[in-house]
Structures are given as C-alpha cells and as structure tokens.
N, C-alpha and C positions, 0 to 999 in steps of 0.2 A: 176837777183838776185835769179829769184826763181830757174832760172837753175841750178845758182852755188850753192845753196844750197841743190839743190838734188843730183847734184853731185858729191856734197864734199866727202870724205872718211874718215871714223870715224879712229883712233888708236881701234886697240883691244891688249890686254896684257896676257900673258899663265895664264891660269888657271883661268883665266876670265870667267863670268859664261856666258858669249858669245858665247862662243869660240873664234876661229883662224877665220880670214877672208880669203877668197877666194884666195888674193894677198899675202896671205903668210907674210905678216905683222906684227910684235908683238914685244914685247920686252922682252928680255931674265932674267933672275935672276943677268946678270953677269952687266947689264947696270942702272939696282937700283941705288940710291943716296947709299940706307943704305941695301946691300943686305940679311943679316945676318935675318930681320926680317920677312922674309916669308919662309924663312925656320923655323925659330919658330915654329911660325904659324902652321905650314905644321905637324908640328912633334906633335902637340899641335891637333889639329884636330884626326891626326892617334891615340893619347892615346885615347883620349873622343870615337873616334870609338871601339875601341877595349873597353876601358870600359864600352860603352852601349853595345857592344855582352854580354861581361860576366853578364850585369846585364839578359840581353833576357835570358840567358842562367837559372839564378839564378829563372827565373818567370816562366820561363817553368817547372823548376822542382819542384816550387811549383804547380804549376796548376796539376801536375802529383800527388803532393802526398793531394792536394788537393780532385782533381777525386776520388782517391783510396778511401777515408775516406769519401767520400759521396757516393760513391757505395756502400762502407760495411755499412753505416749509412741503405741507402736501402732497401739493402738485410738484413739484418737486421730487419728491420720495417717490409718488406714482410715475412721475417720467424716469427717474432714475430704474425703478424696476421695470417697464416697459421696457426702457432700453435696455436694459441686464439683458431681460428675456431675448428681445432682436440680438442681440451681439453673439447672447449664445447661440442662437439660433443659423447666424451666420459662421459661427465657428465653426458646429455640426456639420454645416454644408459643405462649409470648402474644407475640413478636415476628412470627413465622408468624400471627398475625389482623391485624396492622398493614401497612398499606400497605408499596409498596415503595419502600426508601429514596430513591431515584432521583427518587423522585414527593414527595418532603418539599420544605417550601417555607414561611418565614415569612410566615405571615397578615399581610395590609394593617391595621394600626392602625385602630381606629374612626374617620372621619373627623371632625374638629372643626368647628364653625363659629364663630368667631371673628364676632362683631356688633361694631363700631367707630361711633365717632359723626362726625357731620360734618365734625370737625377730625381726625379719627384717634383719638380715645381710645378702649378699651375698655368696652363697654358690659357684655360676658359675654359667657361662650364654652359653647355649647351642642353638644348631641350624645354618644352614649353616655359619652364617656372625659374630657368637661367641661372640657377645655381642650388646647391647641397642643402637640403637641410637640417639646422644647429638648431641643438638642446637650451630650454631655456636659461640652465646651468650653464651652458656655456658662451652664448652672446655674451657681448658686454653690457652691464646691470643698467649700465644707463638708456638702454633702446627698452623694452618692457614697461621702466618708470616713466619715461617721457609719453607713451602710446598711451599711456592710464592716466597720465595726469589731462591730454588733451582729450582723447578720445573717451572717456566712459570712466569717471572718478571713483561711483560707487561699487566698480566693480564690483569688488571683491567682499561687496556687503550685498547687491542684490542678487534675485533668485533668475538671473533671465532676461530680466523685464525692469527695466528702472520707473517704474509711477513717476518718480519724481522729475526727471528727466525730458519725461515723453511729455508731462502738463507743461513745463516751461517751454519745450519746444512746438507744443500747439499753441498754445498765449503767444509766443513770438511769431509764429506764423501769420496768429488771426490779425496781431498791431500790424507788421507787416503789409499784410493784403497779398502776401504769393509765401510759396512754399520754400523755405532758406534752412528751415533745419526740420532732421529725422527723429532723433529724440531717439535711435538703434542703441543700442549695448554693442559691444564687442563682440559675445555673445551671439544678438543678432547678425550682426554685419558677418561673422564666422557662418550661421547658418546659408545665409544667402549668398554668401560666395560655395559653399561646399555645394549646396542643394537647388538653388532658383536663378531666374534668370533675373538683370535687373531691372525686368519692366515694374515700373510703380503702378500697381493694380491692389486694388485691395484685395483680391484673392492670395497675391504675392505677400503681403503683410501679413495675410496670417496665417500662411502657412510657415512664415517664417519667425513668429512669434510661438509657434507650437515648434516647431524646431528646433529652435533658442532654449525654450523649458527641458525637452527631452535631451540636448547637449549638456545641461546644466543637471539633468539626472543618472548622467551616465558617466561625466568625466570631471574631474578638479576643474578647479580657477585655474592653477599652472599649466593644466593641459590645453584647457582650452585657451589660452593667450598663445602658449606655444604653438600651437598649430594657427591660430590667426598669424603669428607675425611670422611662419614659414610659406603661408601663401598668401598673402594680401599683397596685392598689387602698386607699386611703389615709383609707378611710370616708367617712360624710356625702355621698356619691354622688361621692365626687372619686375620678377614675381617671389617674395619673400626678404627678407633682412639679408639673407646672406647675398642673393646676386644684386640686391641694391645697393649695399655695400661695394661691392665688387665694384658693380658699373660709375658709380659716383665717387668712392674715393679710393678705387683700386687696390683696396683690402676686405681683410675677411669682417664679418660681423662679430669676431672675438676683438676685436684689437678699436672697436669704435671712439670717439670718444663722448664726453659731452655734446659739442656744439654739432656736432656730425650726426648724433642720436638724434637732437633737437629737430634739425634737417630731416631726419627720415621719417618723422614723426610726424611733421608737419604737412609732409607729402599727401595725408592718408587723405585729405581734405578733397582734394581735386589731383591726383598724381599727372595726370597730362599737362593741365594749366601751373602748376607749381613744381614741376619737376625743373632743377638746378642747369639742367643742360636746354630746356628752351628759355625759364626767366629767372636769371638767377637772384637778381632783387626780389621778385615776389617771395622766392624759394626763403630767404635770408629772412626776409619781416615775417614770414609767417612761423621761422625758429626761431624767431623773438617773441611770440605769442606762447611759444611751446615753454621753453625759459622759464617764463614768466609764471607761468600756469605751474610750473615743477615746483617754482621757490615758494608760491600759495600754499603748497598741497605737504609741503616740509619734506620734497626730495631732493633736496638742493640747498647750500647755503648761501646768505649775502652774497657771500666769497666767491663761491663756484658761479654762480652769476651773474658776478660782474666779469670772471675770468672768461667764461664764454661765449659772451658778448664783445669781448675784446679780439677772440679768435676765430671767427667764426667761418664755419667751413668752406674749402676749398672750392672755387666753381668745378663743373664736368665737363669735357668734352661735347660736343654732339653728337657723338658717337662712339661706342666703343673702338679704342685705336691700338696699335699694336700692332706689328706685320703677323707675328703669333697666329693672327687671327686668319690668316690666309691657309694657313695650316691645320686650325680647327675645321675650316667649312670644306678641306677634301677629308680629312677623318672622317667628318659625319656624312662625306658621299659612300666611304668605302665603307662604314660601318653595318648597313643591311645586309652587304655579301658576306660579313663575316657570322654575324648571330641573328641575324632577322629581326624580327620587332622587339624592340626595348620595352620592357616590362617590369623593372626596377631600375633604382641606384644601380649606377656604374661606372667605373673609375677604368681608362681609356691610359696604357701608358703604352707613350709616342718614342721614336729615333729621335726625337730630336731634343737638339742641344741648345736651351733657352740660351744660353750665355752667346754663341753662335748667331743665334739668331737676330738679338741685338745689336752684335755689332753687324752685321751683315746690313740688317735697316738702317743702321747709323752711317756706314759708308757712301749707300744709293742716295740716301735724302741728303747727306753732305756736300755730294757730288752735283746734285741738281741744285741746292740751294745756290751753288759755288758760280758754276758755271748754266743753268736751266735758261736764263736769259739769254744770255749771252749766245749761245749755241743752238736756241730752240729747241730743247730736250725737256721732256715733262714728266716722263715715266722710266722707271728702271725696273729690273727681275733680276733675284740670283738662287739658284739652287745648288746645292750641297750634297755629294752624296758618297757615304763612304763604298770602299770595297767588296764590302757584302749586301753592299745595295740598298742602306739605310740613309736615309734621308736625314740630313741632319741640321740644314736649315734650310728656308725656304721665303722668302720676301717675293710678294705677287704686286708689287707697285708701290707708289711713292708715300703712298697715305691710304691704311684701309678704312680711317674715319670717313673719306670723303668720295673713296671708290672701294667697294666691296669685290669689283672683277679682278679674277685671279690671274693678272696673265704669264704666272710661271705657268701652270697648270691646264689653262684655257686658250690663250691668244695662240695663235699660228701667224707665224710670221719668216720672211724669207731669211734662211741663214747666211746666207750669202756665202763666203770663201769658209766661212767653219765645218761647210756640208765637204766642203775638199779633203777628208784625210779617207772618206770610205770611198773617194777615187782612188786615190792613194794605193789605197790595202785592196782594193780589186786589182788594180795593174801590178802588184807586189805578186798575188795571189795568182795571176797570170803569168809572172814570169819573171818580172819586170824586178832592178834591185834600186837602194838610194842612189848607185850609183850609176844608172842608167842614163844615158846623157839625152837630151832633145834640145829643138831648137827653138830658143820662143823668138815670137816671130809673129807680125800681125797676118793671120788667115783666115780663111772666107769658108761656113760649114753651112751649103747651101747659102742661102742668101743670109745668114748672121754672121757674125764679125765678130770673134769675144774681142776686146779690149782687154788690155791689162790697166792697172788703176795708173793716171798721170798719162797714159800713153807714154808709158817707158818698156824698152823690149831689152833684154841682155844678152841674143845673140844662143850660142849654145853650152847649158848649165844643163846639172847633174837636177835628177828627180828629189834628190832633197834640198838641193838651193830653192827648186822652185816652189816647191812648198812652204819652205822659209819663207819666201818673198812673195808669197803669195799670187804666180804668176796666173793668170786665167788662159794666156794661148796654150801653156802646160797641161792644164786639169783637162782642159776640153779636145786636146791632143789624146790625152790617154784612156778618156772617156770612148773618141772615137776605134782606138785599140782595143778596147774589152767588150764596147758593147754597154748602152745604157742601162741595159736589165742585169747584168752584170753589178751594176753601179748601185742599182735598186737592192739586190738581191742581199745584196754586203751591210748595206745601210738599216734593211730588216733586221737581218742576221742579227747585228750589231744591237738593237735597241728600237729604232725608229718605229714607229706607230703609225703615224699617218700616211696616206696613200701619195706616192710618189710615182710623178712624170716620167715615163720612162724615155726622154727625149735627149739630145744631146748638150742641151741648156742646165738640164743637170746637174755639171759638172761646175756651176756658177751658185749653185743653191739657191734654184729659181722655184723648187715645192716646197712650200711651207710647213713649219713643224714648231713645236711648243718649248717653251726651254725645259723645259724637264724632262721632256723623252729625247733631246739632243744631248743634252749631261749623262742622261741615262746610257746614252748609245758611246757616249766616251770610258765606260768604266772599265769593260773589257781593256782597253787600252792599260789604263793603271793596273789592275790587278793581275793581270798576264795573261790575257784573254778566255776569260771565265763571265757570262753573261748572270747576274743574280738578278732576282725579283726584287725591284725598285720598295717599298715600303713604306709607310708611316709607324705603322703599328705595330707593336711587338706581343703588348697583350693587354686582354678584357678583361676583368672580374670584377665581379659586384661588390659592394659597397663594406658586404663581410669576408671579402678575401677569394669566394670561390671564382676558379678560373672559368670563365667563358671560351675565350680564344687566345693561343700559344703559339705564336710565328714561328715557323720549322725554320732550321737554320742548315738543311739538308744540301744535299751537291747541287753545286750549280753548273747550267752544262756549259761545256767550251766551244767557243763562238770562232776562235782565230787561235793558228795555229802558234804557236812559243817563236819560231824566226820571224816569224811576221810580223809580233808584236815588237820583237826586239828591235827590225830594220825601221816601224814605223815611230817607234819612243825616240830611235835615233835621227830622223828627221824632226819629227815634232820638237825636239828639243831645240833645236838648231831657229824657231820660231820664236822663241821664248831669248836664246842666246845672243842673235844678230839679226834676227828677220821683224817679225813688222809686231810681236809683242814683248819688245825689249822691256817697255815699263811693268812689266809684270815679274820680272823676275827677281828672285832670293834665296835664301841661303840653302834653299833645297833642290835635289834634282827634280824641274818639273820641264811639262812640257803642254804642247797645246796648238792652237789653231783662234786666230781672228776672222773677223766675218764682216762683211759691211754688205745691204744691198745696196741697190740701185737709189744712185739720187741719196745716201744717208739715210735712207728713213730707216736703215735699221740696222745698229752696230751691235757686236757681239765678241766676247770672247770666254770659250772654255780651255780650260788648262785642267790639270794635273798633276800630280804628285803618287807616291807609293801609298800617298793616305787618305788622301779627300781625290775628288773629281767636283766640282765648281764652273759651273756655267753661270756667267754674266749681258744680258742684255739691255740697251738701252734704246728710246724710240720716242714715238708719240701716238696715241690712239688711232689719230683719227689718218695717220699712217703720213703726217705732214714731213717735207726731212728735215732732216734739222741740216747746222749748220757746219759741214764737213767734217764731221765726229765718224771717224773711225774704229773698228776694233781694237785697235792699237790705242786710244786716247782715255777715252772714259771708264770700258768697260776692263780695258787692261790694271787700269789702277785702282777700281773697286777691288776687284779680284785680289790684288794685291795687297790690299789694306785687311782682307779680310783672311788670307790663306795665311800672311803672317800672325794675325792674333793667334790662328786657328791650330797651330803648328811650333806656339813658345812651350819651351819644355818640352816635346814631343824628341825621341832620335830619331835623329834622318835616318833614312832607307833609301836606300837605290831605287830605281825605277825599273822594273822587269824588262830581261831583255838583254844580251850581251852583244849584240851584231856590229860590226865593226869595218869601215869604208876599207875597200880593194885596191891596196894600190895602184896608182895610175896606167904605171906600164904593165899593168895585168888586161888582157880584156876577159871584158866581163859581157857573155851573150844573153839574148835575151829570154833564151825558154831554159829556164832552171826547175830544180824540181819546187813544190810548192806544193800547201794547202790544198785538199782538193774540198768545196764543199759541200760534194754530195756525198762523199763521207761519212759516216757516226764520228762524231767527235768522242774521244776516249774520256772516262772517267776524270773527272776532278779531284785535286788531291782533298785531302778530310778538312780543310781550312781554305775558304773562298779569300780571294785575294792575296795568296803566296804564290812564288813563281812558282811556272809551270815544270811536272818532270821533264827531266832532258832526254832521258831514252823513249823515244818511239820511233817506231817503223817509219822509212820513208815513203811517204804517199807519191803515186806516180804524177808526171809534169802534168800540169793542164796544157793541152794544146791551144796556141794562139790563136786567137778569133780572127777572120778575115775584115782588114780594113774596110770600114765604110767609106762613102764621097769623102774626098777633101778635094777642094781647088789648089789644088797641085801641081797641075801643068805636065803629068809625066816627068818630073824631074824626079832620080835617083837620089834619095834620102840620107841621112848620115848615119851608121849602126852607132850601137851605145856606146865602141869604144873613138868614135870620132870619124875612123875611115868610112870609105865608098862602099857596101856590100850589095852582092844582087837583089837581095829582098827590099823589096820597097816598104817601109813603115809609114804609117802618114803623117809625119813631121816634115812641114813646109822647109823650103828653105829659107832667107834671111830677107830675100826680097819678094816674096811670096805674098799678096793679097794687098798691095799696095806697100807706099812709101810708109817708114816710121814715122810717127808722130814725134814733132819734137815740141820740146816744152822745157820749160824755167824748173830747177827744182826749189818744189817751198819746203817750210820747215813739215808742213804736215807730211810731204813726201816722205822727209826722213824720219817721223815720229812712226812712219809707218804706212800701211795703205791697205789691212784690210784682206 
C-alpha cells in the first residue's frame, strides 16, 4: 500500500502553480467542462497586472517629486542657516565699529527759541528744529493716529523691527526692479534721524536696526512716537509738528485738525517734493491716501472722512510771511551778546507790540498796493519806538515772504531834509533861537548851489519857518555858521550810528543812515532830551521760568539840554502844523521833520509825540526814484494811519518843552546862553521820558564859530532882528548867487516838498 501510494502519479494541469510534470501530463484549456472561464481569469489577472505597473508607475513619480520638495525644503534650511550665520556675522561687524551700548544716550533736541511779544503772543520760533516741543498729550490726537496709520501700522504691536513689513517691502522692491520702499518702523526712522546719516549703506541699516531694538528697550511706544514727531522733518525748514504746524497753517500743533493732520502726515513721504508751499496738489492727494489709510485702520468714521475730504487744508505761503519776522532775525542778531550759546529751550520776550505791528504792515503794504504803480514805489520801513527806547514795531519791507532784507535795520539810505533838525539843535546850541531870522536866498558854497525844492525862495523868514518849510538855503546857511563837525557832533550826540560827512552838504542829508538809528536819534527830542538804549529785548528764560537776561531800565543820560528841546518841539511842530507834513497830523501834540533825497529816490518822515517816536520811509532797492513822492505824501500818511491806531484810548500828553516865540519888537541876539556839550550832562530824573528838571545851573554861551566861505560879495548881512549890524553873518542877501528860479506852483508844491 505504502508502495502504491508512493507511486502513484498526481494529475497536474497548465498553468498550475506546479507546473508540468516530468511525463508530460496535463490537461489543456480545450478539455475543461466550461472552458471559457480561465481564460477570463487569465485576461482578468493581465489587467490587475498592468494596473498595478501603472499604479508602480504613479508612486514612483510621487516619491520623485516627493524627493525634489524635500531636497529643496533642505537646501533651503541649509541656506537659510548659512545665511542666519553671514547676517550675524555682519551684525557683529558693524555693531563691533558702534560704540558701546552702555555709552548710547538720546541726543538733546535742537534747542528752540520761542520770541513772544509784549503781551505774550508769538512772534516765531527760531533755531534749527523751528519750533517748541509738545507732549504727545497735548498735540491734537489726530497728528500721532494719522503718522501710525500711514507710516508703520503695527506699531505698537512690534518689537523694533516689523518682519512683516520689511518682506512686503522687499517683494515690492524685487516686482519693482528699483528700490521704492524701506520697510523702516517709526522706530527705525527715530533711530536714524537721532543717530546716522542718511546714507543707504548697509552698514547704516544695521546699525540702525540695533538702534531701533535698543530705543524700543529703553523707552514706551508713547515716547518713542513722541520724540519722532518733535523732530522729523516736515519740509520747508520745519523740524517737528509744532513748527510744521506753525509754518503751514499758522497755529500750534494743539489746535490741528483732521484734514491738516492728514497733510502732515503725508509729508513724511518726501517733505521737500510734497511739502503744501512748493506742490500743493500733490500735498492734498497724498492726505487723501493718509484719509483713507485712517478709515481702514478704524481711526476715523465714514463721517469724519467724508468731512475731511470736503475740507481740505489750507495751501502755504512760500515762505514764512509776516513783517514780525523782521523783528525775529535782529533778536536772533542781538541774542549772542546777551547769553552766548543757546543750550536749551528758551522763551525771548520782545518790546514789541504784535497788534502794532500789524497794523504798521498793513498801512506800508496798503500804501504801495494803492499807489506802487502809479508812483514807482516798491518798498516801505517803519519803526516805532517808545521813550524809554523800546521798540515797539518795526516793518523792514513790503513782504518778508519774498525779501527777507531788513531795511529798517540794514539799508542806509540818504535822509534828505529829516537829517535837518540836528542842524537845527547845533545852531540853537550855538546861540541861535526859533526866532533867528535869515535870508533864504539862492547861494553859491564854493562851487554848490543848495536849491530849495520847486526853486521857490521866501525872502527873509525866521529859523522855525524854515524848518517848517523845509528850506535847504537855510539849513546850509547855518550849517556854515557852526561848522559841519558841529553838525556831526549833535547828530552822534543824538543817536546816529553811522559815520557822517563832515562837509557842508550835510546840512541836505547827503550821509546815509538806517531808519532805525534815525528814529532812534529823534527820541531825545520826545522825551525831553534823555538818550536810552534803543532795544528789543526785555528778557531771556528758559523754557522753565529761569531768568537768563533782564534789560536794566536804569538812567538814561541827557543828550540836549530842556530849552533846546523845548525851542526845537516848537519848531518841529510847526512842520507837522503848516509846513510840508500837514498830512500827518491829529489829535495829538506831535511833531516832526520830512525828508526826500535827490531825484525822489528816497522819501521820509519821522514825527513824534509824548509817546511813541515813528519813523517812516519809503523808496526802491535798487535806489531807482520814484515818481515825485515826497515826505510829505506817502510816508506822512503811513505814519498817520498808524500813530492814530497807536494812540486810541491813550491820554494826550504835551510834548516836552515850554519855549515860547519873542515878540517881534523885541530883538533877539544871536549869542545867548546855551547848551554847552562838553559838559557832563546832569543826572536823569528816576523815569526816562518825563520832562526834564527845571532847575539847573546856567552853562556858559558857546562862542560863535567863525563863518566859513560863502559867495557873498562882502555885502553886510541882515542880524536876526532884521536891521544892518557890523558883524557879518553868512546869510546872502536876496540877490545873491544868481536870479530866483521861478516856477508854476503844483499841487505837490503844496502837499509839501520834503
């Protein structure tokens, strides 16, 4: 059994996982019951084959683009730490050239100097960063929200350094192809204004990126915006919110509002190319981006954004304007003599009297708008100064937007017949009274000829007619009686500053002088002959009260003795009354003197009062004349328009001085006692600009100077009280240096002549 059953022979069948036996044995497809099903099968097997390649196929080519994507993942992570390592690397470097942190310290803000006026108001704020600066507290809330909504959103959520920020502004760079954004923080931009220059260097970027970190470890979010928007640069020379403010809409950065924030916000972009005074379109679209950007970020509603876009900020100027500003730029001459180098905040309070001031600009620029054509007149000056020698307004030209030259304070220019009252008070001073008679009269001093104006002569008139009337054969008649150093000497005495001709032409106001030391030299006159220190400034202190400098209000010394002011108030008046500056007068005792040079080119009149002294001139630069503008015309009715505002409400006061004309049939000689001014003038009473005491010692006469040439012919002269006496004076007689000039009177004759 066991045999046969090991010898038995199994069937095997194709395709059995067998195989074929030995014996060739098997059975075919064709000998199946049901053959059809193994070829199924068969066919059935072959798809699943072929359909598992295609899958092999399918997994391969993921595993390939698998691979790829985990290589670059990689290399990747490798580049990224390679680069980590370079970046620190360069950090090291250029932070190893930066000082040591230990020793980092925010820079003192440029100091401001705030100039105030008499009463407190703002005149301007001078010194690199152009104005004060304000607490973040106390701008207006809308300048900070509009700077954060355009400039750097996440503030106040990153550490320094916005990632986010800086990747979109390199992707916008790289689409780009050029460099259009920084991708800086506030932060940053804070650092590299405090710290770096703004060259774009990479060393500059990171030093200013560790910068950025180290301000953000040291001070608030509030502080540090605060101090961004007290110095960031806002165009137009403004450095901070508040002198931006100032300069663009001529208030403080408390009082801003929306559409205005918008605007200064927008600035930060490009301040030179977008600043509102070179393009004020671009200025306007690009606070509609600011706007916009606020109502995104939910600082602003619908509401307020449709409203500020409806209102949108005023244009600027070109230039800071204001005559004010004439006034700023000598304070800031005169402010080294007083404290030396400015090393904080400090608050500048001035003499003068804004309200004054305004109308003082408003009359000159009225004046020219009126008549500038018309008459060739381009430029005007007026200065203001009271009795104690305080400065109270001051206008240095027609526009300081368009000309920043000061010519109250700078120009020199000939005074013409206004230099006539320090002949005057030298021939007073010599001997001479108002009622001194001479004979005007055309004559010949050496080879010059004064003319009087029109070539009109009157024969023989008292020493105050002709200073009324402004005669020039007069002035230069008594000119040659005292002596032209004489003439000089008085006109020092008096005020005058600049260096004066000591020649006989003189007496025509042919040396040049400034209106402000000519006003200056009229004060003694108002105040009873008492000379004070001219001023701006009354006092310094810094920003918390402490005093720097305190103007002494100490004695002032006495220039001209009490009759001489009185005999010459009572002439002057008489200029003002019926002589050649009628249009100037009102309701107050003043007095005064016109001035024209040669050819018009340059009209003048100073007057005064018991309260103010006001000098007025008017001209053209380039020294062209204008067109027969007299003292008596233009500058008389500035003056006038302005001594009236200056002077409502005020009670009149007399004008120092009681002296009083000699009756006729008295004569009156011509060496009386007088002034002498080599003299000490006697103490001033305890209050500058009150008359003078009455009691003092008579000083002895000055003895009369020996006449100089006159072409005179040896003809015997007329004395002062009209008769023949033996002393020869040098006053021509009536037919003396040729025929009168005769001539048509026009109306300018009688409006005056200067």
């Amino acid at each position: 059994m066991a045999n046969r059953r090991d010898s038995r022979i199994e069937p095997s069948f194709e395709g059995s996982p067998r195989g074929r036996s030995s014996e060739g044995f098997s059975v075919s497809e064709e000998d199946r019951v049901v053959p059809g099903s193994r070829k199924s099968a068969s066919k059935g097997r072959s798809a699943k084959a072929k359909s598992r390649g295609r899958g092999r196929g399918r997994d391969r080519s993921r595993r390939g683009l698998l691979g790829i994507a985990t290589r670059l993942v990689y290399w990747c992570f490798v580049f990224c730490i390679w680069g980590g390592i370079a970046a620190a690397g360069i950090v090291v470097y250029y932070g190893a050239k930066m000082p040591a942190a230990t020793t980092w310290s925010v820079p003192d803000r440029a100091p401001n100097i705030k100039i105030v006026s008499v009463d407190g108001q703002l005149i301007a704020n001078r010194g690199a960063s152009g104005g004060e600066a304000v607490g973040l507290h106390e701008m207006s809330p809308y300048i900070p929200e509009a700077v954060v909504a355009i400039e750097d959103r996440r503030f106040y959520s990153h550490f320094g350094i916005d990632p986010i920020g800086l990747s979109r502004a390199m992707v916008t760079n790289l689409i780009g192809g050029h460099f259009s954004q920084g991708g800086s923080t506030l932060t940053q931009q804070l650092a590299k204004n405090l710290f770096l220059t703004p060259d774009r260097t990479l060393e500059r970027k990171v030093q200013e990126v560790l910068l950025a970190l180290w301000l953000e470890h040291k001070h608030t979010k509030d502080q540090i915006l605060e101090m961004y928007l007290n110095r960031v640069y806002f165009g137009s020379g403004a450095y901070g919110v508040e002198a931006a403010s100032r300069r663009y809409f001529g208030k403080s950065a408390r009082d801003v509002s929306l559409s205005e924030a918008a605007l200064l916000a927008g600035l930060l972009k490009a301040p030179s190319k977008l600043s509102p005074a070179r393009d004020p379109k671009a200025a306007e679209e690009r606070a509609q981006l600011v706007l916009a950007a606020m109502r995104e970020t939910g600082k602003i509603s619908d509401k307020e954004y449709k409203t500020a876009l409806s209102a949108p900020a005023t244009r600027a100027p070109s230039y800071w304007t204001g005559s004010e500003n004439y006034v700023a730029d000598t304070v800031m001459d005169e402010l080294p003599d007083l404290i030396g180098d400015v090393r904080g905040d400090i608050v500048i309070n001035t003499t003068v009297d804004l309200n004054l001031q305004k109308l003082a600009e408003q009359s000159i620029r009225r004046l020219i708008d009126e008549s500038g054509k018309k008459l060739n007149v381009t430029q005007g000056a007026l200065v203001s100064i009271d009795d104690s020698g305080a400065v109270r307004a001051m206008v240095g030209g027609y526009d300081y937007s368009t000309s920043q030259f000061d010519r109250a304070s700078e120009a020199r220019r000939q005074p013409g017949s206004a230099f006539k009252p320090f002949v005057y008070m030298a021939a007073l001073e010599a001997g001479r009274t108002p009622d001194s008679i001479r004979n005007d009269a055309p004559i010949k001093i050496g080879k010059w000829t004064p003319d009087n104006y029109g070539g009109k002569y009157y024969g023989k008139v008292t020493l105050a007619t002709a200073l009324a009337k402004s005669l020039n054969s007069v002035a230069a008649q008594l000119t040659m009686e005292v002596g032209p150093d004489a003439v000089v000497e008085a006109a020092h005495r008096m005020g005058i500053q600049s260096d004066l001709q000591a020649n006989t032409s003189i007496a025509l106001g042919t040396s040049e002088v400034t209106p402000l030391e000519l006003t200056a030299a009229y004060v003694p006159f108002a105040n009873g002959g008492y000379k004070p220190d001219v001023h701006f400034i009354q006092r310094i202190t810094t920003a918390s009260g402490k005093v720097l400098y305190e103007g002494t209000t100490g004695s002032a010394p006495r220039v001209i003795k009490a009759d001489i002011v009185g005999m010459m108030n009572s002439m002057m008046t008489g200029t003002v009354e019926v002589g050649t500056a009628r249009k100037a007068a009102f309701n107050w005792p003043s007095a005064g003197k016109t001035g024209t040079s040669q050819n018009s080119r340059d009209a003048w009149f100073v007057g005064y009062t018991a309260n103010l002294t006001t000098g007025v001139w008017f001209g053209n630069d380039d020294g062209s004349p204008m067109k027969k503008v007299t003292g008596g015309a233009l500058p008389a009715q500035a003056w006038h328009e302005f001594m009236v505002a200056a002077h409502e409400g005020v009670p009149v006061r007399p004008l120092p001085g009681t002296w009083k004309s000699t009756p006729s049939d008295t004569i009156v000689p011509d060496e009386i006692p007088s002034a002498d001014a080599s003299q000490p003038p006697p103490a001033p009473p305890a209050a500058v600009g009150q008359p003078a005491p009455t009691a003092q010692a008579p000083a002895p006469a000055r003895q009369v100077r020996p006449a100089q040439t006159v072409d005179a012919d040896g003809f015997d002269m007329p004395s002062d009280n009209g008769s023949t006496a033996s002393i020869k004076h040098p006053v021509p007689p009536g037919d003396v240096g040729g025929p009168t000039k005769k001539r048509q009177t026009s109306i300018l004759d009688i409006l005056g002549g200067g």
